[in-house]
C-alpha positions, -999 to +999 in steps of 0.1 A: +000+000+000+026+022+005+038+022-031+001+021-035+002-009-057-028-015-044-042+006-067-031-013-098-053-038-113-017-068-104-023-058-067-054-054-064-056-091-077-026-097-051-049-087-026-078-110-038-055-135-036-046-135+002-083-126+005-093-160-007-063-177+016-078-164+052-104-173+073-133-190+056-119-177+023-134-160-004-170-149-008-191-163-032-201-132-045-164-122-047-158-152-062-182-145-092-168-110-097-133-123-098-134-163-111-096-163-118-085-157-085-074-189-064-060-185-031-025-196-020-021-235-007-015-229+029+014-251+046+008-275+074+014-266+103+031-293+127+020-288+161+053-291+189+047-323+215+046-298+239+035-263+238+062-233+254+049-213+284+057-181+270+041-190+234+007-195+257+008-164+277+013-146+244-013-171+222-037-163+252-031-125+255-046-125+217-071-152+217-083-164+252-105-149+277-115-146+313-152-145+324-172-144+355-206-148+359-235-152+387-264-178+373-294-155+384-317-187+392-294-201+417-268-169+426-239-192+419-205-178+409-190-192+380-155-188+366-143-196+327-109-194+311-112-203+273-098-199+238-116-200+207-105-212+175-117-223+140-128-261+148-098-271+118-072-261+152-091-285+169-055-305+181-040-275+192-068-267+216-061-302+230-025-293+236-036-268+257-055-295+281-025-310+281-004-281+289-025-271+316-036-311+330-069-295+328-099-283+309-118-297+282-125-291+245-158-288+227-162-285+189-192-259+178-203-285+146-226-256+144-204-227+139-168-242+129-156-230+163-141-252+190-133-238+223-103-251+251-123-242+285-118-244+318-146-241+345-134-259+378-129-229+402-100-253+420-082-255+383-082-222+375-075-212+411-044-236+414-029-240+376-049-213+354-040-183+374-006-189+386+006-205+347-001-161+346+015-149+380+051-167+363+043-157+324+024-129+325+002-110+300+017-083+281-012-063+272-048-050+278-059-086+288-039-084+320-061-059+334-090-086+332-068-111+345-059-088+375-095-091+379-099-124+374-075-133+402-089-101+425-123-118+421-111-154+426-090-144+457-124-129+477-143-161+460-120-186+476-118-165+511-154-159+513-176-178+485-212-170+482-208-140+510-185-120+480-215-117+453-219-083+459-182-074+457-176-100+428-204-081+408-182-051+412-156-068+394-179-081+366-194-049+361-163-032+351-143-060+333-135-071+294-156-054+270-174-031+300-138-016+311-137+020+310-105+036+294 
């Protein structure tokens, strides 16, 4: 783009090109407008035996998450660590159970998605969060994590007595933190 062959009919089509290589590829419609483009033959990817620490701090820091939640029939507190992925990196999720010893791995047939997830409080209180306290996050993410923990600390002091303070912390984290 900076030499703004971009704007040339070759780039453009280079464009098209990686277009139809990522994700779920190119659109049909696309497709029609632009029959002679044909995306790229991806290389396999061979997964390691064993996945590095750091790579998962920084895999997670991009595609994994940290929820809580309070099931309003009941007022239980519920914690959830998870990645999602396309359900075709289905083997690398399970890499990640066995990284962690924990957690599980459910493929969306509906959706192509399959998530890793882990929803025992005692696993994420004893593996989850302290695989972070050595390899930390290196960006936003950490201040959910820092909630995460901050919310699973008053949780394991105080259980069901911390709702109102553990709403606090819901209230205020991922997508409803304030700049």
């Amino acid at each position: 783009m900076y030499k703004k062959q971009h704007l040339t009919p070759s780039g453009f089509s280079t464009i098209l090109t990686y277009y139809a290589s990522i994700n779920r590829g190119i659109s049909p419609s696309v497709s029609a407008a632009f029959p002679e483009i044909i995306g790229v033959e991806k290389e396999t990817v061979v997964l390691p035996e064993n996945l590095n620490p750091l790579w998962v701090s920084g895999f997670v820091a991009g595609d994994g998450g940290f929820s809580i939640g309070i099931r309003q029939e009941t007022g239980q507190i519920y914690f959830r660590f998870h990645i999602t992925q396309h359900n075709r990196d289905s083997l690398l999720m399970n890499l990640f159970v066995k990284f962690f010893d924990c957690g599980k791995v459910n493929i969306r047939t509906n959706t192509n998605r399959c998530d890793y997830y882990v929803q025992d409080f005692l696993q994420i209180y004893e593996t989850i969060i302290p695989h972070f306290d050595k390899y930390p996050l290196c960006n936003i993410k950490s201040l959910d994590l820092a909630d995460f923990k901050k919310a699973a600390e008053l949780f394991r002091a105080n259980g069901r007595n911390s709702t109102e303070d553990i709403k606090e912390i819901i209230f205020n984290m991922n997508s409803k933190r304030e700049d």
